[in-house]
C-alpha positions as a LaTeX table, in Angstrom:
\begin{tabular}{lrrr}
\hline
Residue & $x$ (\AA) & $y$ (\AA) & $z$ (\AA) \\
\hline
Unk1 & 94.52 & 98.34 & 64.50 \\
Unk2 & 95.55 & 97.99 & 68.01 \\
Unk3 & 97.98 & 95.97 & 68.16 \\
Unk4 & 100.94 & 98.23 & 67.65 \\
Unk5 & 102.44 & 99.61 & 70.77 \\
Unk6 & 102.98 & 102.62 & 69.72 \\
Unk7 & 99.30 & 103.14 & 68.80 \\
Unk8 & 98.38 & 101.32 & 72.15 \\
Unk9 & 100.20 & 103.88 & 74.10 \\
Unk10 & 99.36 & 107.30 & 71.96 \\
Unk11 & 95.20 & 106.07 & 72.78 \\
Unk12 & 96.27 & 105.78 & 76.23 \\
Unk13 & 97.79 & 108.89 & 76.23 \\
Unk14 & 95.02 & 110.59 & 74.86 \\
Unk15 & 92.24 & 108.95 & 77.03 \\
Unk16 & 94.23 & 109.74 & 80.23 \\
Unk17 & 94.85 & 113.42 & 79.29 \\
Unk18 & 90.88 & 113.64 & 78.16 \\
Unk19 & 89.57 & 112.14 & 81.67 \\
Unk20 & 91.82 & 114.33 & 83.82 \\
Unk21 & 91.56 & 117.56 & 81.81 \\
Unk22 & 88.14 & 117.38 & 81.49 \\
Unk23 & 87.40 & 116.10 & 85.31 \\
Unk24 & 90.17 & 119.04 & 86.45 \\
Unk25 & 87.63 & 121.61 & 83.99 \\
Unk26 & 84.70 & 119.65 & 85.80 \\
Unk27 & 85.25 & 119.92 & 89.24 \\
Unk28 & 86.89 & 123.36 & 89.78 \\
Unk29 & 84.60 & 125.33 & 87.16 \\
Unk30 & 80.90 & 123.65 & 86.25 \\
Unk31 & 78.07 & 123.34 & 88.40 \\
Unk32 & 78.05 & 119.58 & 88.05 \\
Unk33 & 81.72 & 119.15 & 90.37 \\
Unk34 & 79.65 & 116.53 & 92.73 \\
Unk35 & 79.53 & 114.03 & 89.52 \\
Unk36 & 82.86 & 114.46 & 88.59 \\
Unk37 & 84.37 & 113.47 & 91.64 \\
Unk38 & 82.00 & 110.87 & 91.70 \\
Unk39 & 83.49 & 109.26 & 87.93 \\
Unk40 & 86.83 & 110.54 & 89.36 \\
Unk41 & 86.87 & 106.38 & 91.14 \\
Unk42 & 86.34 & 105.21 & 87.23 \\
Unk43 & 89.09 & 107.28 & 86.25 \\
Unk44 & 91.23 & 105.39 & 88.79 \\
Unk45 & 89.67 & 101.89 & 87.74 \\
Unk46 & 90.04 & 103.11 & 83.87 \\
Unk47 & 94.17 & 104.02 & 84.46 \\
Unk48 & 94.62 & 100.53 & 85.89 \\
Unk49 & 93.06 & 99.08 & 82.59 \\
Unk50 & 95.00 & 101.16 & 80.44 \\
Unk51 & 98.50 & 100.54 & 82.17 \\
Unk52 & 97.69 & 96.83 & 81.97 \\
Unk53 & 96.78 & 97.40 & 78.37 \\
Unk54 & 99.70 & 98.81 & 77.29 \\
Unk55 & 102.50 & 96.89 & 78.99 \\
Unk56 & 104.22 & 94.73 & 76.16 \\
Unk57 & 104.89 & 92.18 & 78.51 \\
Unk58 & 102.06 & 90.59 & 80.38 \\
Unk59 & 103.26 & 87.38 & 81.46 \\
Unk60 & 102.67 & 85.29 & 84.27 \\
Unk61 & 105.41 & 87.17 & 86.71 \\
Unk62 & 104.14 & 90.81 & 85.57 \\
Unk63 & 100.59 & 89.54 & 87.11 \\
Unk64 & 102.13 & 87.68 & 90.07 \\
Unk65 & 103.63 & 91.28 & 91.17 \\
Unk66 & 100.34 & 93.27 & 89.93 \\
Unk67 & 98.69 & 90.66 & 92.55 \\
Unk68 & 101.33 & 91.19 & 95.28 \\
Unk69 & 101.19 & 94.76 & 94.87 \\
Unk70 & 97.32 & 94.99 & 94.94 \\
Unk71 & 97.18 & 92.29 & 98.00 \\
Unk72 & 99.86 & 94.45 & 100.30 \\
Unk73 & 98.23 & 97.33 & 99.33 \\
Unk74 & 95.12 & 95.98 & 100.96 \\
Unk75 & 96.53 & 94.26 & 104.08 \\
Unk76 & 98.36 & 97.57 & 104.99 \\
Unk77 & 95.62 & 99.74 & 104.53 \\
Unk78 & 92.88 & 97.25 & 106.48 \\
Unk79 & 95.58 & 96.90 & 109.56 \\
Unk80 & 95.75 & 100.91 & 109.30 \\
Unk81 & 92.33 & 102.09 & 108.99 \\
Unk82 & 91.32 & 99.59 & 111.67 \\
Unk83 & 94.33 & 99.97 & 113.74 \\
Unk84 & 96.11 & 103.35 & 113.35 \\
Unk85 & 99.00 & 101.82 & 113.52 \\
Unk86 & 100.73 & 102.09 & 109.89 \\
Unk87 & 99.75 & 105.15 & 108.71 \\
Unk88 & 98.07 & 107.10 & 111.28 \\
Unk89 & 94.01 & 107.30 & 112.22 \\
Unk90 & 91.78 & 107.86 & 108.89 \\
Unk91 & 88.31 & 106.90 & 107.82 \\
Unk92 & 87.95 & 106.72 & 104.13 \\
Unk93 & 84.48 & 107.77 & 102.36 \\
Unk94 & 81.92 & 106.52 & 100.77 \\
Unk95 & 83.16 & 107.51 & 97.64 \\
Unk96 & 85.03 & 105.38 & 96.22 \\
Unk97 & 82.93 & 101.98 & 96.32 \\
Unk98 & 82.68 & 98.76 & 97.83 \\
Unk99 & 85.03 & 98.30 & 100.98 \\
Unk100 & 86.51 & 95.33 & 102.36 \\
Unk101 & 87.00 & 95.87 & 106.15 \\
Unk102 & 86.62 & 99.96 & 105.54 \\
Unk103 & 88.85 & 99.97 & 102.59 \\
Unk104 & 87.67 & 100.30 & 99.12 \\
Unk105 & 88.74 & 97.74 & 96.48 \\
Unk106 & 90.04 & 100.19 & 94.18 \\
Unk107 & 92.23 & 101.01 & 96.84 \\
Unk108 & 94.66 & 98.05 & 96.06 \\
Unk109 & 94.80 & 98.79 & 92.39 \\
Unk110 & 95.62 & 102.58 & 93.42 \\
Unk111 & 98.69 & 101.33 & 95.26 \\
Unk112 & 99.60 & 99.27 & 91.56 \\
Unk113 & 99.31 & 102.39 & 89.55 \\
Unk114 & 101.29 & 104.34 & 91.87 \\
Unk115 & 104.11 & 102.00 & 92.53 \\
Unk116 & 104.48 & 100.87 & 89.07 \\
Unk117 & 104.60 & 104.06 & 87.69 \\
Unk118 & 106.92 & 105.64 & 90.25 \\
Unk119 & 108.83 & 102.08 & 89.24 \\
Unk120 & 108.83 & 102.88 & 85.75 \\
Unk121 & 110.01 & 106.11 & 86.04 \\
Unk122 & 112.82 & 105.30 & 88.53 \\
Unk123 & 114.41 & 102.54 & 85.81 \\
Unk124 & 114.23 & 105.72 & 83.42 \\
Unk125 & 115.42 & 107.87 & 85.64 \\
Unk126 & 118.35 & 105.13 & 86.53 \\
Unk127 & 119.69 & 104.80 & 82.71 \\
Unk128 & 119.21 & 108.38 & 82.03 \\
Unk129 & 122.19 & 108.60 & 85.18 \\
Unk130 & 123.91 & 105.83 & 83.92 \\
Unk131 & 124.33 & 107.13 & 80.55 \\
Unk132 & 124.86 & 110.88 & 81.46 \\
Unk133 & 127.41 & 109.98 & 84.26 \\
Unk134 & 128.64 & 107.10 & 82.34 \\
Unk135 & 128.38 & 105.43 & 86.06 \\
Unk136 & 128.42 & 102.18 & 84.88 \\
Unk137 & 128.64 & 100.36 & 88.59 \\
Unk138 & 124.99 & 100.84 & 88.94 \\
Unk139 & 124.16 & 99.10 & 85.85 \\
Unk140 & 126.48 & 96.21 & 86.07 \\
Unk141 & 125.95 & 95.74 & 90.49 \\
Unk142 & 122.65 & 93.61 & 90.72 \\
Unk143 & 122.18 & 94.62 & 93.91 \\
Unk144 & 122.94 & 98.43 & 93.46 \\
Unk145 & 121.28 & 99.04 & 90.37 \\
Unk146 & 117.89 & 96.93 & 92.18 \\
Unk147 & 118.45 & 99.57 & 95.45 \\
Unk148 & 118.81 & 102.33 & 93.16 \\
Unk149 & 115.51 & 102.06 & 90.88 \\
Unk150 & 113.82 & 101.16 & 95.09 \\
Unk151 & 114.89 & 103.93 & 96.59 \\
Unk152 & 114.47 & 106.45 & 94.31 \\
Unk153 & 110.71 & 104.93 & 93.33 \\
Unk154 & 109.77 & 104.89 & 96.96 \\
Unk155 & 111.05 & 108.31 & 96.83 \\
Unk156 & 108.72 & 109.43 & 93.91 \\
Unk157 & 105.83 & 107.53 & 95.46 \\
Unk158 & 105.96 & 108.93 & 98.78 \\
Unk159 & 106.31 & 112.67 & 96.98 \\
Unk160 & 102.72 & 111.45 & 94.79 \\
Unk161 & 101.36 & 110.77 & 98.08 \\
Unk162 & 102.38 & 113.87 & 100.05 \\
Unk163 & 100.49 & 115.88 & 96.47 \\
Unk164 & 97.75 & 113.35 & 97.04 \\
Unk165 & 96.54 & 114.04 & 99.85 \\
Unk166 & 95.35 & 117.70 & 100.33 \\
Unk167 & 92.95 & 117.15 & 97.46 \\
Unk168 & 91.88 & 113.37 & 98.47 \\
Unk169 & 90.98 & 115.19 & 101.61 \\
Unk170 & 89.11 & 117.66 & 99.78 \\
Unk171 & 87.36 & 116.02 & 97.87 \\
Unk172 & 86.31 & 113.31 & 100.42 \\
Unk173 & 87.52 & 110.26 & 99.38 \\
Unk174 & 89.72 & 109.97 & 102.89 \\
Unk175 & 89.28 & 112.06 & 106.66 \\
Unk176 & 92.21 & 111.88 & 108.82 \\
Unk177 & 91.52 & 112.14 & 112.71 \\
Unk178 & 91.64 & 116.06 & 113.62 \\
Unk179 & 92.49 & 116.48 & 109.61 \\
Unk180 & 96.18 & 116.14 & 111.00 \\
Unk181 & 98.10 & 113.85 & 108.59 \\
Unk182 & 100.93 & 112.16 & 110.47 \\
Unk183 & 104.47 & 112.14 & 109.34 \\
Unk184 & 104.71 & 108.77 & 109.98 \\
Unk185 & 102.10 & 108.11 & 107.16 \\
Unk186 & 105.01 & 109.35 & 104.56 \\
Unk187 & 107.22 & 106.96 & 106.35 \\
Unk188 & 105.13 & 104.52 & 105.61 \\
Unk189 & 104.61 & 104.93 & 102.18 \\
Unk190 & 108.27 & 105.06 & 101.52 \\
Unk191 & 109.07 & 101.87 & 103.35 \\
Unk192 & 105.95 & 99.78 & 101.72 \\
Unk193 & 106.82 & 101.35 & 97.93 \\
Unk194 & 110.39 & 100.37 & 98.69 \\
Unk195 & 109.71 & 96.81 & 99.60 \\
Unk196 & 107.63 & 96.44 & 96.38 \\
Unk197 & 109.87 & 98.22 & 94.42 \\
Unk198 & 112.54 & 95.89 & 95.24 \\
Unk199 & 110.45 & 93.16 & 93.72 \\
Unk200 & 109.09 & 95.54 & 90.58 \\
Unk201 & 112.83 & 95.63 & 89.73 \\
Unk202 & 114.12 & 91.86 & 89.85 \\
Unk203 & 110.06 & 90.80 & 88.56 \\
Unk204 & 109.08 & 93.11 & 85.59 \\
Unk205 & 111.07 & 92.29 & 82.92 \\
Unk206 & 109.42 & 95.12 & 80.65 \\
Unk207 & 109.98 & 98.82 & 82.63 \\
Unk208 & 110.51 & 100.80 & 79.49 \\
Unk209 & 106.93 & 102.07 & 79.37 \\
Unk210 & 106.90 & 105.66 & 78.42 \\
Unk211 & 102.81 & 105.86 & 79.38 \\
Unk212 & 103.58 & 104.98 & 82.75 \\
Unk213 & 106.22 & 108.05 & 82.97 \\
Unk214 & 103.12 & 110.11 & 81.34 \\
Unk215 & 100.33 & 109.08 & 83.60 \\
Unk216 & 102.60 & 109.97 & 86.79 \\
Unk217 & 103.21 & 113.58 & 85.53 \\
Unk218 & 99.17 & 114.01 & 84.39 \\
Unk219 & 97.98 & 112.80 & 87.74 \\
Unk220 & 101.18 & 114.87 & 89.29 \\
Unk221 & 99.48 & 117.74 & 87.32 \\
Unk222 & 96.28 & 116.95 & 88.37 \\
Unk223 & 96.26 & 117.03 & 92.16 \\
Unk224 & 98.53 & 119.59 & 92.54 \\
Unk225 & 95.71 & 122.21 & 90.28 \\
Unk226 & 93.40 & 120.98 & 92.29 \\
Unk227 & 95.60 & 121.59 & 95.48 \\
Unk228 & 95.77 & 124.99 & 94.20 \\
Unk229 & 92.09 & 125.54 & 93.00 \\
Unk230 & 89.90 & 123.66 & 95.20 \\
\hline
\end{tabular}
């Protein structure tokens, strides 16, 4: 029953819009907000299974770069929580499970799910300019068309982060020192996504993945009502 992608991705759809509208309903207007932002680390662990789930093609690179992306994830946020040196001088919480040198597992698989979507949605956003413009140059340049879909990912993944944050900060899962979030950490992001996001482009075969462009804009949606609302 499963096995048509169309079906894969309309289940995904509907389980990612039932999680977040139901944890946005949970935390800003029930009594029981402490246990939704509790589940709201299984809603990150059950995004990653659903983006995996969906992709139509899950060979051995796509996993080499969902392994990359999940180990430089990790290293950079180790070296800056115990450091301050990457992104500035934060703690995270208890919240969101088992760390590894004060940084949660789930962590890494965060930093998949954000560059592969922003990824995804920069190779849209790439042919949709391409077409439109009829700019053809960017299609047909290897190079151009792989700095292209890089910089304007990075660019959308930097932007996730910066609507990120006030509600992370909220709702516990991170502190910053003197709840001042450095510029720098931006900087950061947009550098690291860009570096991946030159791999994402000349690894993953498969970018047309029209759940990926859907669970940026929910989780877009999501922080930025609870930015509001919190």
């Amino acid at each position: 029953m499963f096995n048509d992608i169309h079906t894969k991705k309309n289940l995904a759809l509907f389980i990612a819009l039932l999680f977040h509208v139901s944890g946005l309903i949970g935390i800003l207007f029930t009594v029981y907000k402490p246990w939704f932002i509790e589940k709201t680390t299984f809603n990150l662990l059950l995004m990653f299974g659903l983006l995996v789930w969906v992709q139509s093609q899950k060979n051995k690179i796509f996993f080499l770069f969902l392994g990359f992306t999940f180990v430089v994830g990790m290293l950079t946020e180790i070296i800056g929580v115990n450091t301050g040196l990457i992104f500035g001088h934060y703690q995270y919480g208890n919240l969101m499970g088992v760390k590894f040198f004060g940084v949660p597992w789930l962590i890494g698989l965060n930093w998949f799910n954000v560059v592969f979507c922003s990824g995804v949605l920069a190779y849209a956003i790439k042919n949709l300019v391409v077409k439109k413009l009829n700019v053809l140059v960017v299609e047909e340049n290897l190079i151009l068309n792989t700095f292209f879909v890089a910089l304007v990912g990075a660019t959308i993944a930097t932007a996730f982060d910066f609507i990120l944050e006030p509600a992370a900060i909220k709702l516990g899962f991170w502190q910053w020192q003197n709840n001042t979030i450095p510029v720098y950490n931006f900087l950061s992001w947009f550098i690291i996504s860009f570096i991946l996001l030159l791999f994402f482009n000349n690894t993953i075969a498969d970018k047309k993945n029209n759940f990926a462009i859907q669970l940026m804009f929910i989780q877009i949606l999501f922080f930025i009502f609870l930015n509001f609302f919190l």
